[in-house]
C-alpha positions in Angstrom: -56.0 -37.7 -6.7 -56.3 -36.1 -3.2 -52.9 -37.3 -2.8 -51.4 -36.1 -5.8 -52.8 -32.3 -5.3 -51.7 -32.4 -1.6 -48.4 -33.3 -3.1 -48.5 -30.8 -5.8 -49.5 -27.8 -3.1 -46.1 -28.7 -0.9 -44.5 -28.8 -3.5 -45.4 -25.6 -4.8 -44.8 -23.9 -0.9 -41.6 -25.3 -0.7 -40.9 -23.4 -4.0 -42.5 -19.9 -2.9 -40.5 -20.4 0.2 -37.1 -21.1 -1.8 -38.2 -18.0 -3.8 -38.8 -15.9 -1.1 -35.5 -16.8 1.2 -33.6 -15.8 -2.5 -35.6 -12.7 -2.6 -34.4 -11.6 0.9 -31.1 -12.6 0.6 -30.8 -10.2 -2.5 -32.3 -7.7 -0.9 -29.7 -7.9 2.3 -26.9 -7.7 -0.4 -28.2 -5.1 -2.3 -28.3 -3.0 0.9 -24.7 -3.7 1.8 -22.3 -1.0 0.3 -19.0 -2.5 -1.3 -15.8 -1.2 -2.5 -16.4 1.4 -5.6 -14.2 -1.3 -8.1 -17.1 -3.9 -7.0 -20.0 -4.4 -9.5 -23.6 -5.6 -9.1 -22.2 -9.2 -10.8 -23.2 -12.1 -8.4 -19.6 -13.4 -8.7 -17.7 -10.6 -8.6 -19.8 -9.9 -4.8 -19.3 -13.2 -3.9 -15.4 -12.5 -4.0 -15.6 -9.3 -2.7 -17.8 -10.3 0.3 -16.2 -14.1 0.8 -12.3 -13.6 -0.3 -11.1 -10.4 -1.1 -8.7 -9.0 1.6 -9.7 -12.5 3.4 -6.0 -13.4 4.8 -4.6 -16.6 2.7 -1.8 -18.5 4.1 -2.1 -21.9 1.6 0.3 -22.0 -0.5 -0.9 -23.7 -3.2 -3.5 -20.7 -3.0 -1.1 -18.2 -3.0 0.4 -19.7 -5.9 -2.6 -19.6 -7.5 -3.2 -15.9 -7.2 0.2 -15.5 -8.2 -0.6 -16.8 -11.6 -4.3 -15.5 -12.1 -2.9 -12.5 -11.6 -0.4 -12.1 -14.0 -3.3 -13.5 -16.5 -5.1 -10.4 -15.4 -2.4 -8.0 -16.2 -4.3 -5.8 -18.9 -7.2 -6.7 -18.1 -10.6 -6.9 -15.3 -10.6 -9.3 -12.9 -14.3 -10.0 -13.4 -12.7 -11.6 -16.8 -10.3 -13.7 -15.2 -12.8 -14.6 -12.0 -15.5 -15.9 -14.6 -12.7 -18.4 -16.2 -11.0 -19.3 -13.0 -12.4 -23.3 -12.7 -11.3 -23.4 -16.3 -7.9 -22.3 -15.2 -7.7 -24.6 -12.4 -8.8 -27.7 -14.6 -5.9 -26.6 -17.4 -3.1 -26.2 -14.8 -4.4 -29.7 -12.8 -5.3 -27.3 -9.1 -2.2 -25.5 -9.5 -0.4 -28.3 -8.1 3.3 -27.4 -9.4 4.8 -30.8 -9.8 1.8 -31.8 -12.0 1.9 -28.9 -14.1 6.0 -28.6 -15.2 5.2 -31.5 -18.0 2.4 -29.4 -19.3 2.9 -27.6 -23.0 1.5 -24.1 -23.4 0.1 -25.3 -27.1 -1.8 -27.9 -25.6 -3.6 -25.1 -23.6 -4.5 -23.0 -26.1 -8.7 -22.5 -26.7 -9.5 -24.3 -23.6 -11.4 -21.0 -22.2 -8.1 -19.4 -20.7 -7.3 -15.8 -22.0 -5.7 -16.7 -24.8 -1.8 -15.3 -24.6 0.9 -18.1 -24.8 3.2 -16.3 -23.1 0.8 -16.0 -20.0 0.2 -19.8 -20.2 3.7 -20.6 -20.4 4.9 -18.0 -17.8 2.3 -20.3 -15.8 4.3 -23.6 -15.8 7.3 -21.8 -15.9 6.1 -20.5 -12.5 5.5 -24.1 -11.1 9.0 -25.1 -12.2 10.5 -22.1 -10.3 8.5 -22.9 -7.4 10.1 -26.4 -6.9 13.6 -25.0 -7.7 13.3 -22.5 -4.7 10.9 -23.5 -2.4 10.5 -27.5 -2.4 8.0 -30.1 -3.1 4.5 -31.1 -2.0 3.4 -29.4 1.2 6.6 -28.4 2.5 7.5 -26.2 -0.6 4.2 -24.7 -0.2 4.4 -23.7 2.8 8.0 -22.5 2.6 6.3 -20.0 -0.5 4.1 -18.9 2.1 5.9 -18.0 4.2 8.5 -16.3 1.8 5.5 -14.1 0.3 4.2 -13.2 3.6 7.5 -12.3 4.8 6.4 -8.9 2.4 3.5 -8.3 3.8 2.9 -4.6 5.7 3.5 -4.9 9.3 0.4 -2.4 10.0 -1.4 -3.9 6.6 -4.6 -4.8 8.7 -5.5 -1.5 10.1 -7.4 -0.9 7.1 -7.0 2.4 5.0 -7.8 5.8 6.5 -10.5 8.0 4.9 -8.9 10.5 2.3 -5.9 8.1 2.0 -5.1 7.2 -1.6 -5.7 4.0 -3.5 -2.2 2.7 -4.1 -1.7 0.6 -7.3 2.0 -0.2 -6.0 4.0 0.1 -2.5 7.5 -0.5 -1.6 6.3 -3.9 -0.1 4.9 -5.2 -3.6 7.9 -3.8 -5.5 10.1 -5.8 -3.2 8.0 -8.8 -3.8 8.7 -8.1 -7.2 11.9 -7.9 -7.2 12.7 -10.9 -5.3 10.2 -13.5 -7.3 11.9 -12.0 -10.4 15.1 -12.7 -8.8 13.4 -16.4 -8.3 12.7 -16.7 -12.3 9.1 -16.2 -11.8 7.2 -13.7 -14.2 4.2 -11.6 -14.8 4.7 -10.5 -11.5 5.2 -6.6 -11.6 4.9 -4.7 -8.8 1.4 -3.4 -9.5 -0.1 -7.1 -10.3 1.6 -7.8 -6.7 0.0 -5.3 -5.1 -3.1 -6.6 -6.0 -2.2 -9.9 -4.7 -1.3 -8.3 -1.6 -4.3 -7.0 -1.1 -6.7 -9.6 -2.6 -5.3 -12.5 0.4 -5.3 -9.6 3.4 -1.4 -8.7 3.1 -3.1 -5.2 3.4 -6.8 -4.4 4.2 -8.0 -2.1 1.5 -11.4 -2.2 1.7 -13.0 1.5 1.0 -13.5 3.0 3.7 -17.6 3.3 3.3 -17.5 -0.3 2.6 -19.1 -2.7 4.9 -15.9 -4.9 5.1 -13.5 -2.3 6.1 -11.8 -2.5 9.5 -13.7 0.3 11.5 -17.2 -0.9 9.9 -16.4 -4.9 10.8 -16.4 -4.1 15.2 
């Protein structure tokens, strides 16, 4: 009996403890002040503080973002974000060469946003991928380096205080242009921009925000 109430104590410590190292934690992230488009949702300051603005350089990532993005178009990214491991299930890790057999019927209801022409803009995407860039690792990484070649030369400075918040730039419109020009879709300036800036092609943080450049030395 002893034994079983010593057990029952520790166990109950360990639990307060847990509690407690939660409790702090929250309280740390609540003090930290984001970027205004950030909300109080766990996930969406996860991204924020873990991947937004982090630079990408995997391909296969960056192919990813490619076509989350254009699912966002019209939409939050909070929406997208919460059906993302759906997405990556449905479109087998983004892999392109397992995804150009896929039928945009067959992916209909399986929590995606709902729009055929999203879904099949998707594994039209991975088929324009291989055309241009390659197979396996070596096509990724030539897609890589062909959508960082568009990235601002002075894009991690971080933005200035009073500067605006750009929803386009002559960088993303050339990126546009020039996946367009590759047969890919969904990928208007404006969704590239936020590509851009989501895998550190350009360091938008707000300028109040604990991540941006001056606040990060």
């Amino acid at each position: 009996m002893k034994r079983k109430l010593a057990t029952t104590e520790e166990s109950e410590k360990k639990k307060i403890g847990a509690m407690k190292r939660k409790l702090a934690t929250t309280e740390e992230s609540e003090k930290k002040r984001r970027c205004a488009w950030c909300s109080a949702d766990d996930i969406y300051q996860n991204y924020h503080d873990f991947e937004w603005g982090k630079e990408q350089r995997c391909g296969r990532k960056l192919f990813e973002k490619v076509c989350l993005e254009g699912h966002q178009s019209g939409l939050s990214w909070i929406t997208i974000l919460k059906k993302r491991e759906a997405y990556r299930r449905a479109f087998r890790g983004f892999d392109a060469e397992k995804m150009v057999d896929l039928r945009a019927e067959d992916l209909l209801e399986k929590g995606l946003i709902n729009h055929r022409g999203k879904i099949q803009s998707t594994i039209n995407n991975a088929k324009a991928l291989i055309k241009h860039f390659g197979k396996g690792e070596e096509g990724e990484k030539k897609f890589s380096e062909f959508m960082w070649s568009f990235a601002r030369k002075d894009g991690r400075v971080g933005r200035k205080a009073g500067a605006p918040l750009e929803t386009k730039t002559k960088e993303s419109e050339a990126m546009s242009k020039a996946l367009k020009e590759k047969e890919f879709s969904f990928v208007g300036a404006t969704t590239m921009h936020a590509l851009m800036q989501s895998v550190g092609m350009v360091d938008d943080h707000d300028v109040g925000c604990f991540l941006h450049a001056n606040n990060r030395k």
